[in-house]
N, C-alpha and C positions, 0 to 999 in steps of 0.2 A: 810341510811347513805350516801350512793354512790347518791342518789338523790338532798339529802341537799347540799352535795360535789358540785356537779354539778350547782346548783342553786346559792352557795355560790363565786363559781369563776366565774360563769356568771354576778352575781353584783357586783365583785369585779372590773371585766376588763371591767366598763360600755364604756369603747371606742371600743367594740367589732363590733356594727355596724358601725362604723366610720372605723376603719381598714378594717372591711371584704369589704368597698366598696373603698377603697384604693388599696387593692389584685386585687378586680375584675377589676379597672380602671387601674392597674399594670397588668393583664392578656392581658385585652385588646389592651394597649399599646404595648405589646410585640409581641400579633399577626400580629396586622396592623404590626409593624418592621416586622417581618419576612415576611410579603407579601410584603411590600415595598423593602427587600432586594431581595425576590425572580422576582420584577419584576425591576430591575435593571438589576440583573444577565442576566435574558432573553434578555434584551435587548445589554448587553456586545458581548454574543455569536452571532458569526458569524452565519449568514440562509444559508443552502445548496441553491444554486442555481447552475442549468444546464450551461455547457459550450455550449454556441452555436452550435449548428452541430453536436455535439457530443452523441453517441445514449450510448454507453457502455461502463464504464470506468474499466478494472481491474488493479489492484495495484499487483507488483510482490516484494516480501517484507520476510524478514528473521527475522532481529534484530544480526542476528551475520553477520558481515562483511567476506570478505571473502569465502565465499560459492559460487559462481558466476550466482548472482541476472543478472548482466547484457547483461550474455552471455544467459542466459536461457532467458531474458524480450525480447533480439533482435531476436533470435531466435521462439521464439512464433511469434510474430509478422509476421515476416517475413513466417513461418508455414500457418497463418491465412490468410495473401494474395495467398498463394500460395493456399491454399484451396479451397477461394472464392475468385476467381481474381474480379469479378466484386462486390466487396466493399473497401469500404476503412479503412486502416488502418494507425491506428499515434501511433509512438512511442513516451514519453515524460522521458526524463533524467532527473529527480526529486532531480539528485544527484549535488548539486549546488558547494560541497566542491571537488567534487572527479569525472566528468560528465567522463564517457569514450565511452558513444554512437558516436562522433565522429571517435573514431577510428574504432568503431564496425562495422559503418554504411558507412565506408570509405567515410564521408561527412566532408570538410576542410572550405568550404566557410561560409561567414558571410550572416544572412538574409537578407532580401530587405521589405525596409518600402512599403506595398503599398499604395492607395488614402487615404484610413482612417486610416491610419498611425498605420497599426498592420502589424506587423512580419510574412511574408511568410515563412511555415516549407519547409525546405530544404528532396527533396522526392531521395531516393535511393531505388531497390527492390520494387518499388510500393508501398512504405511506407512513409507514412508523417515524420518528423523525428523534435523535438524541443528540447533543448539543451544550459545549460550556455558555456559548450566550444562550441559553436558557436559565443559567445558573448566576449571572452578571447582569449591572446594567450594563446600557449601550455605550454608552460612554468610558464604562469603567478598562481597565488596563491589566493583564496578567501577567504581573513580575514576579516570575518566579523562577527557581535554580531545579537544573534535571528533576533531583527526585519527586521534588512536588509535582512534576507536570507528569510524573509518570504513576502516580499516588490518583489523578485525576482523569487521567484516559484509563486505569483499572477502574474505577469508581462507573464512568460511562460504558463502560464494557459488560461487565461483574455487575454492579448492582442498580440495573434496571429491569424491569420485570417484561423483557422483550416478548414474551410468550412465543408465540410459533410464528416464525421465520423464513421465508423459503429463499429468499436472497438477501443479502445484508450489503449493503453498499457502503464502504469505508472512503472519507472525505480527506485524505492526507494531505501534511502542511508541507512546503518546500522543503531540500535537501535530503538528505541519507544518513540520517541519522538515530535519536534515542527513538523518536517515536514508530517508525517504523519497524527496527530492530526491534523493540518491545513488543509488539504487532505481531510482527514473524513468529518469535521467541515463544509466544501465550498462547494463541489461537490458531487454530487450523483455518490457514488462509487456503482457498479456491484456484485461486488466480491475481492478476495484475492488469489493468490497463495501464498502457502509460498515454501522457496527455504531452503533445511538444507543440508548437509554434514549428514552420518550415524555415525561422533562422538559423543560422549557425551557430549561434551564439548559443540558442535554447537548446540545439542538437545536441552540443557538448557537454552539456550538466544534463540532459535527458540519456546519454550513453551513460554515464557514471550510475547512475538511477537502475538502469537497464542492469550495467555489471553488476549492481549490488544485488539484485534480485537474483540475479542468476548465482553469486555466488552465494545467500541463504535457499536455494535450490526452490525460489517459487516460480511457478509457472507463470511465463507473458503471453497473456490471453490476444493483445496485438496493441498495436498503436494507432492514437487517435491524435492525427492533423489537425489545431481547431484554428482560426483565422486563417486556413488555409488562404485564401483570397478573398476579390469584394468583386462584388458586378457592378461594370460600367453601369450609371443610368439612361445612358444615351443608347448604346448599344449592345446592353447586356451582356458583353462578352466578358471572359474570367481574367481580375489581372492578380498576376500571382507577387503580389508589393513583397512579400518575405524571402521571393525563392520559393525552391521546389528540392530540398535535398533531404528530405525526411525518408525517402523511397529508400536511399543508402543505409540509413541504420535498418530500417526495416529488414532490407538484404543482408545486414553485418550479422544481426539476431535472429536471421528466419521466423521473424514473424511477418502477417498481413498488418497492412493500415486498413482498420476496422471503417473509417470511415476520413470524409473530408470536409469540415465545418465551415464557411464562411466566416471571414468578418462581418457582421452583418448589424445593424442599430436596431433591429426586431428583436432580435436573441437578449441585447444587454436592456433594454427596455422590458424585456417580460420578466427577466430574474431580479430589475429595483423595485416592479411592484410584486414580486415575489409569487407569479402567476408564469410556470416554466412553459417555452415555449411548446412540448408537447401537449401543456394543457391548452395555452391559447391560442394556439394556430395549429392543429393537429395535421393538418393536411399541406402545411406547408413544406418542402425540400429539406429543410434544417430541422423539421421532427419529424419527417422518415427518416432521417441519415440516423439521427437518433436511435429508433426503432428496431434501426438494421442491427446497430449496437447491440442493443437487449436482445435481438436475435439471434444472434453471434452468441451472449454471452449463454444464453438457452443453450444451444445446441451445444458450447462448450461442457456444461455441465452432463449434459446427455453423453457425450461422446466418453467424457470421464467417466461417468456410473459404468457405461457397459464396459472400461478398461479393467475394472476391478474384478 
């Protein structure tokens, strides 16, 4: 019966071959489309290409504002020439709404076009140093929608005349968003630090931070604790005002915490007169912890060349 069944709706629906090659010229059409969209797409995205001169680019990046990405990014830097005086090192303030390497870097003057009309980074501490408040007054405000802000960080990237580079320190602005993704997208990033606070509250926009990176597949070089705590002055001992749970992410993404920063009124006092605390107190706790940093990030660099 199930046979006649079979045979009987197979004569019935005698447009069976006519459809089924309608399906497969419907199958077909649909894959050509989706290779034809896939090779549009490709063509959409931006190619990583090398910045000129430039050998090693780390990105120092949170997702939660406030944590002090920028005090830790000049401070590395500044760690890393002092390490290897004979290289060179750039800092780049990525932050185009909000730049404060100017005040950091106690750098006020505007750049100078040179022959091929790209922007001389302005060098304090033996650091290259590029910047939209170089570009602005102090005062002034940058209201502007995506594309422009992405027209301006290619501008500080692209065309300045960085010459030769052996570490490039990227100053990123809070959240997970265009500018980073642009960042990823253009250049052959290094690595990652990320910068948290040990609240909860900072953990959880610093995880987000964490997954994004992991899923544009860059590497997290480790994590840097900074107000980790403050010393009694009575009795010197460590109180940890934020908590202590930054060890958990650490664990969640197997990486190390590179390091454990104090609160401290020396630190935010050397970066308003724009003198970083490895320059003005080189020997003190908070610019060795530093130090170890730019150590850390050496030996990352090293341990990569010989993976290659």
């Amino acid at each position: 019966m199930f046979v006649l069944t079979r045979k009987c709706c197979f004569k019935q629906n005698s447009k069976f071959p006519q459809n089924f090659q309608a399906w497969r010229h419907y199958a077909n059409s649909a894959e050509e489309l989706e290779k034809h969209r896939q090779k549009v797409m490709s063509k959409g995205l931006p190619k990583v290409k090398p910045i000129t001169g430039v050998k090693h680019i780390f990105l120092i990046a949170s997702g939660k504002g406030g944590v002090g990405k920028s005090t830790t990014a000049v401070n590395i830097a500044t760690a890393l020439k002092v390490l290897q005086p004979n290289k060179n090192v750039g800092l780049l303030d990525a932050d185009v709404f909000g730049p404060t390497i100017p005040l950091m870097m106690n750098l006020n003057e505007s750049p100078i076009l040179n022959q091929d009309n790209l922007m001389e980074p302005l060098i304090n501490y033996g650091v290259k140093c590029m910047s939209m408040g170089f570009l602005i007054t102090e005062s002034s405000a940058v209201i502007w929608r995506g594309l422009m802000v992405m027209q301006a960080l290619d501008k500080l990237l692209r065309q300045v005349h960085w010459g030769s580079v052996d570490y490039l320190i990227i100053d990123t602005p809070p959240g997970t968003g265009d500018t980073h993704l642009s960042l990823v997208q253009n250049i052959p990033i290094s690595g990652v630090v990320l910068v948290t606070t040990p609240q909860i509250a900072a953990l959880n926009v610093t995880r987000r931070g964490a997954v994004m990176f992991q899923k544009l597949k860059v590497p997290i070089v480790g994590i840097i604790e900074n107000m980790s705590y403050i010393k009694c002055p009575a009795c010197s001992n460590k109180v940890h005002i934020f908590g202590s749970a930054t060890q958990s992410i650490a664990e969640e993404f197997g990486i190390s915490i590179m390091a454990h920063i104090p609160l401290k009124q020396k630190i935010t006092d050397s970066m308003d007169k724009g003198v970083p605390i490895v320059i003005s107190d080189p020997l003190s706790t908070e610019a060795e912890a530093y130090k170890n940093v730019g150590n850390s990030l050496i030996k990352f660099v090293n341990i990569t060349a010989n993976e290659l």
